[in-house]
VOBA-1610 file (N, C-alpha, C; in pm, whole numbers, padded with zeros to 5 digits, always signed):
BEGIN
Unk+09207+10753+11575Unk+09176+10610+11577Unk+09229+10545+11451Unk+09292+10418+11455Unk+09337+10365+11346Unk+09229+10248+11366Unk+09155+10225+11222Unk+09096+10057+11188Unk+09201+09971+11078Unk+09227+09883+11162Unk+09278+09793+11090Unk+09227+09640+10993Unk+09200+09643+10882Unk+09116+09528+10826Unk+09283+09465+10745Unk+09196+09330+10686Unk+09283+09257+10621Unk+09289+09248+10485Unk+09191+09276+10392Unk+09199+09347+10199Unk+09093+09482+10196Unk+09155+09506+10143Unk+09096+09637+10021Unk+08995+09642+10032Unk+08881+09560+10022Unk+08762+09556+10025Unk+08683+09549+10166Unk+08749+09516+10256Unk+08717+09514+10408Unk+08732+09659+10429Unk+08832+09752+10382Unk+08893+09862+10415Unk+08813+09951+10358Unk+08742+09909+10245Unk+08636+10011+10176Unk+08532+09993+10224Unk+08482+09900+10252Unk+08306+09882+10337Unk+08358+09958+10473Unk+08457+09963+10543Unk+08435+10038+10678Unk+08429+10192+10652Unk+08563+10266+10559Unk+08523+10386+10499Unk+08404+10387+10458Unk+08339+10345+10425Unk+08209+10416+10349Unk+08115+10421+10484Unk+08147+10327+10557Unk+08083+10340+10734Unk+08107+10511+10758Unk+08246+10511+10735Unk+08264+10624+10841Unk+08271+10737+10745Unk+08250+10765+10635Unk+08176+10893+10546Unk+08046+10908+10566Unk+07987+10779+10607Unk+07805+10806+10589Unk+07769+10909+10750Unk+07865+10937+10855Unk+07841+10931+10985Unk+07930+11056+10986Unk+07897+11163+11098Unk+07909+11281+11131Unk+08053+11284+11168Unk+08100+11169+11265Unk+08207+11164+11319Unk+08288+11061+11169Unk+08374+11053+11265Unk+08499+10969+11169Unk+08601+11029+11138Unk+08583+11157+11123Unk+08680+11236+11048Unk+08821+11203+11091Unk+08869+11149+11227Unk+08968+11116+11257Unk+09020+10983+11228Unk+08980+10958+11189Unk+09030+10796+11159Unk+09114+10713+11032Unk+09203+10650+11069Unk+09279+10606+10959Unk+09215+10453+10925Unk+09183+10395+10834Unk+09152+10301+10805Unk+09266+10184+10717Unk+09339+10135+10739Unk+09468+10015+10672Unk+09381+09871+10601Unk+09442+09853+10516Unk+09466+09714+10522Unk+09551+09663+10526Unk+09588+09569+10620Unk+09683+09511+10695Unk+09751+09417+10662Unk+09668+09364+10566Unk+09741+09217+10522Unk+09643+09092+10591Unk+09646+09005+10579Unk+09609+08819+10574Unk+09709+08817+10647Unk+09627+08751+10768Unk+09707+08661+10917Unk+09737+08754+11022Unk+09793+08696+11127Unk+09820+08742+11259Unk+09993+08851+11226Unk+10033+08753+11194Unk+10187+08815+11131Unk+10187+08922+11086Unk+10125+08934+10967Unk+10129+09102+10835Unk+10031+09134+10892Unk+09940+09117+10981Unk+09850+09243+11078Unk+09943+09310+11161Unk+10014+09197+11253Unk+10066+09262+11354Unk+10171+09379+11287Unk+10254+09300+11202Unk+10352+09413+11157Unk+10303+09499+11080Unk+10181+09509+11000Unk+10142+09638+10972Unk+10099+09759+11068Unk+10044+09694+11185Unk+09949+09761+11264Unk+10078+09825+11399Unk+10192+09750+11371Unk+10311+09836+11469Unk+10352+09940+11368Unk+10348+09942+11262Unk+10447+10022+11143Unk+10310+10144+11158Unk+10225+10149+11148Unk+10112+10269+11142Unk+10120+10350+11297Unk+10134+10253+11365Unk+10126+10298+11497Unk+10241+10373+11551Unk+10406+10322+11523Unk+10474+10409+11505Unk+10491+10521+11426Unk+10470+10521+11342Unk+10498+10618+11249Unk+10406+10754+11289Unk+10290+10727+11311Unk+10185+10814+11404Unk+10279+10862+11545Unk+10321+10814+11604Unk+10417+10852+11764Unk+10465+10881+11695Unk+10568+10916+11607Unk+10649+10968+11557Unk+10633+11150+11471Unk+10525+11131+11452Unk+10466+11271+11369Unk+10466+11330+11494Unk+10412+11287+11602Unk+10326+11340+11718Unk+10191+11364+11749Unk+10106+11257+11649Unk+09997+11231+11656Unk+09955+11095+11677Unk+09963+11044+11768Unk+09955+10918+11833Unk+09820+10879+11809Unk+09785+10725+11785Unk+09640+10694+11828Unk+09656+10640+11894Unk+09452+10672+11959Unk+09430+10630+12091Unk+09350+10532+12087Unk+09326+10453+12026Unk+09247+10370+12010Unk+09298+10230+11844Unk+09345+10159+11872Unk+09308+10022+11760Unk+09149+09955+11745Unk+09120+09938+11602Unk+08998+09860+11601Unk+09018+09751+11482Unk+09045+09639+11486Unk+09062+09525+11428Unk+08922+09490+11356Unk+08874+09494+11212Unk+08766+09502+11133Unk+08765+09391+11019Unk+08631+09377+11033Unk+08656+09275+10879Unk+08492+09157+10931Unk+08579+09075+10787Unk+08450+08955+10813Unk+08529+08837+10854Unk+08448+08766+10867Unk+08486+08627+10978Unk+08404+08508+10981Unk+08425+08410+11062Unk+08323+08321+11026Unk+08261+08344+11141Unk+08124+08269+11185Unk+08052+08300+11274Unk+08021+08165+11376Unk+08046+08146+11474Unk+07947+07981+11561Unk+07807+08028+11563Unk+07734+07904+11509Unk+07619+07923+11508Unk+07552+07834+11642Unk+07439+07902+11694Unk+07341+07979+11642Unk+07344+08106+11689Unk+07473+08133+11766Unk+07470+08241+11804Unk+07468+08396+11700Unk+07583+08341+11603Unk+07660+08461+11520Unk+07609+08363+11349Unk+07509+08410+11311Unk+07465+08333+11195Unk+07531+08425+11077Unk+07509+08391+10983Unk+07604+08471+10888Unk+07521+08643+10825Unk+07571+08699+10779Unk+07491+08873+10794Unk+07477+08968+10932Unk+07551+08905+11024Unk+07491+08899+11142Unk+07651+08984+11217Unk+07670+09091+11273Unk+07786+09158+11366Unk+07789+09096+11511Unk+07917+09095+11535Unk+07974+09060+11645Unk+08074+09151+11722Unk+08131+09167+11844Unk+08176+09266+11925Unk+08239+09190+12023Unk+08455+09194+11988Unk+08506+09126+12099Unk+08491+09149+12183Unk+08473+09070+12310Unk+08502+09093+12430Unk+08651+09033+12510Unk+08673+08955+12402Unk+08783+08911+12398Unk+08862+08879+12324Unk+09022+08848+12278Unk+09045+08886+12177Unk+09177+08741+12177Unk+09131+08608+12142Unk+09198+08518+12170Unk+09260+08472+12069Unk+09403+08436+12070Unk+09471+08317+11961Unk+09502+08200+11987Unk+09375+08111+11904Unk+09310+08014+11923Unk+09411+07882+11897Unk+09511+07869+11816Unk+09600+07816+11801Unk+09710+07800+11790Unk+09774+07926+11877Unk+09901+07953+11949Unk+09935+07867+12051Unk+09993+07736+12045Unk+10036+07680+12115Unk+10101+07529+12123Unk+10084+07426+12185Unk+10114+07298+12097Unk+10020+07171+12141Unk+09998+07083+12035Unk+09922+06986+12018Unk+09994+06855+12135Unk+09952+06831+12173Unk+09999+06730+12243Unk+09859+06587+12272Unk+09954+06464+12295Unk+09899+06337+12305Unk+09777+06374+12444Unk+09800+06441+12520Unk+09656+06489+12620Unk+09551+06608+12535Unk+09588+06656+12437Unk+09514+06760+12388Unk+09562+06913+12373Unk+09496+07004+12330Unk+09594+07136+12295Unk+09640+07173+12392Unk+09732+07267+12448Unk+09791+07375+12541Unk+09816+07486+12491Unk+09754+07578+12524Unk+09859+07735+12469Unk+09881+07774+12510Unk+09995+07879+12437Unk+10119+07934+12467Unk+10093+07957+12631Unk+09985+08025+12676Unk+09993+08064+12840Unk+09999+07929+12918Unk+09921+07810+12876Unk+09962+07669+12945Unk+10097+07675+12930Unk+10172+07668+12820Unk+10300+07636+12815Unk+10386+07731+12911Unk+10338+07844+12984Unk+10395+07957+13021Unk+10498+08026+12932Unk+10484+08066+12812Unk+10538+08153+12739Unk+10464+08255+12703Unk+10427+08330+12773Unk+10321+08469+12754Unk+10170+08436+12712Unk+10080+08491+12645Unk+09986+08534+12660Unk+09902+08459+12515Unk+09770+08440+12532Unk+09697+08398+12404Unk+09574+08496+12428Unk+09548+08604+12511Unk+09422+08648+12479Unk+09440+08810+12572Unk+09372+08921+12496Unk+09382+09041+12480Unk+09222+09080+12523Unk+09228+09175+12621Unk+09061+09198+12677Unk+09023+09321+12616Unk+08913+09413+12553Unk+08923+09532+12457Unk+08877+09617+12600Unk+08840+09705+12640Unk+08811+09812+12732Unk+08665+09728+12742Unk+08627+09719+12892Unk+08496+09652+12881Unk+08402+09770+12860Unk+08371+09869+12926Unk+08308+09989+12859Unk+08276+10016+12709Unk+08398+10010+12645Unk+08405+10063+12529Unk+08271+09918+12453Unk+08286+09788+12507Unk+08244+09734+12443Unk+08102+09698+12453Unk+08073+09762+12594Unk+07917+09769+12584Unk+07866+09913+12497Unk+07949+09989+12498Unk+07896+10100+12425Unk+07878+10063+12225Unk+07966+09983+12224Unk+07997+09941+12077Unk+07867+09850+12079Unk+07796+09750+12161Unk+07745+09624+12145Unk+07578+09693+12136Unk+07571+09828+12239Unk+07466+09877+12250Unk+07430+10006+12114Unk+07519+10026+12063Unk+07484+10114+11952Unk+07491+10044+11836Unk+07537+09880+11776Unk+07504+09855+11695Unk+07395+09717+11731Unk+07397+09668+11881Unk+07258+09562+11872Unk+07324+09421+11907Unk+07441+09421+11862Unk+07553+09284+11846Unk+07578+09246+11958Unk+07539+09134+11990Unk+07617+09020+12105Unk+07764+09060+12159Unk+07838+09017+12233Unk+07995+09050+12267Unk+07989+08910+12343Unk+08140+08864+12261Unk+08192+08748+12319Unk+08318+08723+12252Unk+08383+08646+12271Unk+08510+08626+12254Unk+08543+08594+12042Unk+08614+08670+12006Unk+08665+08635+11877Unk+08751+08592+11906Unk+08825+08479+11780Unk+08915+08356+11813Unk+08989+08386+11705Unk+09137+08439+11689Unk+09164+08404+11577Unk+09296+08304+11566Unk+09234+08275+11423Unk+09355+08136+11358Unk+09420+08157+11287Unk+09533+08117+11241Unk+09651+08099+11160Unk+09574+08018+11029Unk+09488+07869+11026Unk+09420+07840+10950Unk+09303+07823+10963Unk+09229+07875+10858Unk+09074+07832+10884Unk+08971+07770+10918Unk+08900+07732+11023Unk+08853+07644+11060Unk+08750+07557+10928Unk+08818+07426+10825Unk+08696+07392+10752Unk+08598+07262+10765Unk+08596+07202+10921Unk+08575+07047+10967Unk+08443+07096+11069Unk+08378+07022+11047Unk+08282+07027+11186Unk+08385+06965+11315Unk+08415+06884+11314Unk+08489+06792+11414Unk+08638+06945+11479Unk+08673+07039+11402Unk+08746+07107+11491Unk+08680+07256+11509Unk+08564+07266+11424Unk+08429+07329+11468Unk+08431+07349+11643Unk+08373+07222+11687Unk+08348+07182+11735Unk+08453+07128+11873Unk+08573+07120+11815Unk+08684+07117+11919Unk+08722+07301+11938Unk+08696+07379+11862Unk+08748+07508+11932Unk+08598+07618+12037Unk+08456+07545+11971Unk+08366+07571+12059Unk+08392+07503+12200Unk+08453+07398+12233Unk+08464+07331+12330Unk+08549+07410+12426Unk+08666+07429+12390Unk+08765+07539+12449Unk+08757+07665+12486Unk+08646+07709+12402Unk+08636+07855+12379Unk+08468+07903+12378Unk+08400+07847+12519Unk+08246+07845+12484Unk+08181+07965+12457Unk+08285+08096+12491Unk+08180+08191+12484Unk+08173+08279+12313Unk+08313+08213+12273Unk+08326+08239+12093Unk+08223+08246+12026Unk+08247+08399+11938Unk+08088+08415+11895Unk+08172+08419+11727Unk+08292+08440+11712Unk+08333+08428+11573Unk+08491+08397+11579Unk+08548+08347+11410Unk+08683+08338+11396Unk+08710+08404+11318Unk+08858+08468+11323Unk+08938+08514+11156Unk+09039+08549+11229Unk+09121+08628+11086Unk+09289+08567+11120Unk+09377+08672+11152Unk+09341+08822+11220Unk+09380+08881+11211Unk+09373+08947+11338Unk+09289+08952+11418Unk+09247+09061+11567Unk+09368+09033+11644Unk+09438+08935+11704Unk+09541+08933+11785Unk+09656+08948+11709Unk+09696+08942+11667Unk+09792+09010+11586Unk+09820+09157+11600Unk+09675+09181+11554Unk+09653+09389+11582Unk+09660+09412+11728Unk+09603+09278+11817Unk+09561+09368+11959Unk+09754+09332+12005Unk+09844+09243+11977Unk+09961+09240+12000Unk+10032+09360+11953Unk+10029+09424+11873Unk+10090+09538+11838Unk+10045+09649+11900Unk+09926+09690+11927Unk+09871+09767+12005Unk+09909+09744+12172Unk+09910+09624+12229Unk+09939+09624+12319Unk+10082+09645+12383Unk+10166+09632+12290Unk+10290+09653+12248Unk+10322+09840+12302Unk+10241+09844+12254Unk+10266+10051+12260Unk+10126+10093+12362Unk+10118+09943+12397Unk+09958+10049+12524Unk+09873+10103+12458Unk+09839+10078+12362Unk+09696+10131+12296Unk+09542+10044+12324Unk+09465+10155+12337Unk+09333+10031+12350Unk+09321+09939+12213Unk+09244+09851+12223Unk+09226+09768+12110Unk+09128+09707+12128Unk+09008+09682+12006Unk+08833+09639+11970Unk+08834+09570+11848Unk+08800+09468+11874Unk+08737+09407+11761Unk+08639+09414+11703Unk+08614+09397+11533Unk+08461+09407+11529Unk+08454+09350+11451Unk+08369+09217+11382Unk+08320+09132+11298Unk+08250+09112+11212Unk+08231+09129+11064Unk+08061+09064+11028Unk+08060+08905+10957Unk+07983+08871+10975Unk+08034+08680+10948Unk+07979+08678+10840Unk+08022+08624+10748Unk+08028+08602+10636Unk+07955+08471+10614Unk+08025+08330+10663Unk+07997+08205+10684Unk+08011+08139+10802Unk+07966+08037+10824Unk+07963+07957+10986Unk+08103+07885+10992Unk+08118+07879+11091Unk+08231+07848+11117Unk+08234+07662+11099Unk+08284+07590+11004Unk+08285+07461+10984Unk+08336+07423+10868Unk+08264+07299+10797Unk+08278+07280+10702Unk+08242+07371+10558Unk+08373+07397+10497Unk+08383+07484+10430Unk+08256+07508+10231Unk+08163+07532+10272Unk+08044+07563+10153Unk+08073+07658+10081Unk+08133+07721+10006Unk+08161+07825+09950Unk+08034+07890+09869Unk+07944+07831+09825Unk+07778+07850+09745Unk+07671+07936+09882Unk+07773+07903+09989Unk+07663+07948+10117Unk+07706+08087+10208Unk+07806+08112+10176Unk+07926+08203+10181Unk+07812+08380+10137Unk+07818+08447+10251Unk+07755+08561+10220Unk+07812+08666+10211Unk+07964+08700+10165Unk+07980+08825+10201Unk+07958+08936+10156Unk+07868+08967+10033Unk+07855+09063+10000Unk+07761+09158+10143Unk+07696+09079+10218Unk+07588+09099+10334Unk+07692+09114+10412Unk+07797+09016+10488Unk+07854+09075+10580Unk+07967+09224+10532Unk+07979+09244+10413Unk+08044+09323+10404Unk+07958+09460+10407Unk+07767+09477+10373Unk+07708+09602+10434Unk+07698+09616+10538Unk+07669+09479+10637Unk+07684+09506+10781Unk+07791+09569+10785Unk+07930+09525+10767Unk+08025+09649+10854Unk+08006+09723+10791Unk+07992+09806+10696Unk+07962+09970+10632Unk+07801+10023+10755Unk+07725+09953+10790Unk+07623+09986+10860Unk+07653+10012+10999Unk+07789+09894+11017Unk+07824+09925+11193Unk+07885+10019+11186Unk+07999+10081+11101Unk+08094+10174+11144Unk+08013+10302+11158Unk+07923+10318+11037Unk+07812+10404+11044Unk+07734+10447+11176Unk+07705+10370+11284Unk+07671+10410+11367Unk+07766+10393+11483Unk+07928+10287+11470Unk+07997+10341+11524Unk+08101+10454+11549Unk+08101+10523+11440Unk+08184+10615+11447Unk+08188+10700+11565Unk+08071+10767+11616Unk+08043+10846+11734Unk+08078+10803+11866Unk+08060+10694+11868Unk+08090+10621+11988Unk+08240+10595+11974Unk+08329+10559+11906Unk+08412+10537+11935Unk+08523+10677+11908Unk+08464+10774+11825Unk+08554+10869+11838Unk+08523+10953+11969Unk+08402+10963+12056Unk+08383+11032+12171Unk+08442+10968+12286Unk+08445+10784+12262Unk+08531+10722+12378Unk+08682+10800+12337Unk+08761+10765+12264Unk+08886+10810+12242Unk+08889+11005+12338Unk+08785+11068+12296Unk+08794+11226+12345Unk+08774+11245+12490Unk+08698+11136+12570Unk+08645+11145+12707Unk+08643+11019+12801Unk+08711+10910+12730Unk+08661+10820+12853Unk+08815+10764+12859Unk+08922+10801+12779Unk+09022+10705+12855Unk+09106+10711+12996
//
């Protein structure tokens, strides 16, 4: 299994997940880089290079913190894609957004194994609904509020899951998201900003995900 996060510090709260936990031992953990772009191309460069040894992974998991829509995904609080959308891939127009799939130029959203994600949602407790990610940060109530509109079942944003699930999908690999929210998704408070919390949540999820997702990879694909 490869996890893919976006700094150093995302990449160390999930390791320490997966040392505290029996399983893990297989797993590569990256940081990928900031954005859809240096995810994706990190997360094809790991992925080949693995086919290439002759140890392929079977599984992508896109990690980190994010912001959260409230009241669903409050901040300290994990989340579990069920979907894996790019929220502003597409173009603005005088009727309102279209993406890329309106425009018919391929695809804006990536589905993770639905199995896999009740097993993920039921061993750490977390909701499952659609993560959204952006190119820029959502910091306005007013586009708050325009991407809840579009996207009702969005339980968080950040800038990196489609990117990973495009590279993965690229080579047919499964691909999961997993979240801890840091801040709400809006106007930007930085004094209100929790991540030292969302960053034990993910050391706490990987912790009890490790098993589950290294036994899906051994038996259920």
């Amino acid at each position: 299994m490869l996890v893919a996060t976006a700094v150093p510090v995302e990449r160390d709260a999930v390791a320490a997940g997966l040392r505290g936990s029996s399983s893990g031992g297989g797993t590569d953990v990256i940081a990928a880089g900031v954005g859809p772009a240096l995810a994706a191309a990190s997360t094809a460069s790991a992925l080949t290079t693995a086919a290439l040894r002759g140890t392929p992974y079977d599984l992508v998991v896109s990690a980190g913190i994010g912001g959260g829509f409230l009241p669903a995904a409050p901040p300290g609080s994990l989340v579990i894609a069920d979907e894996i959308v790019a929220a502003d891939l597409g173009a603005q127009t005088e009727d309102g957004f279209l993406s890329v799939t309106e425009l018919g130029f391929g695809t804006v959203r990536h589905e993770p194994p639905a199995a896999l994600v009740r097993r993920a949602a039921d061993a750490t407790g977390a909701p499952a609904g659609a993560v959204l990610t952006v190119s820029t940060v959502t910091g306005t109530a007013a586009r708050a509020a325009a991407l809840a509109e579009r996207h009702p079942t969005a339980l968080a944003e950040a800038m990196e899951g489609f990117g990973v699930a495009e590279a993965a999908a690229a080579q047919e690999v499964p691909v999961l998201e997993i979240r801890a929210i840091s801040n709400p998704v809006g106007p930007r408070d930085r004094a209100a900003w929790r991540i030292p919390d969302a960053l034990t949540a993910l050391t706490e999820a990987f912790g009890k995900l490790a098993p589950v997702l290294e036994s899906w990879n051994r038996h259920d694909r």
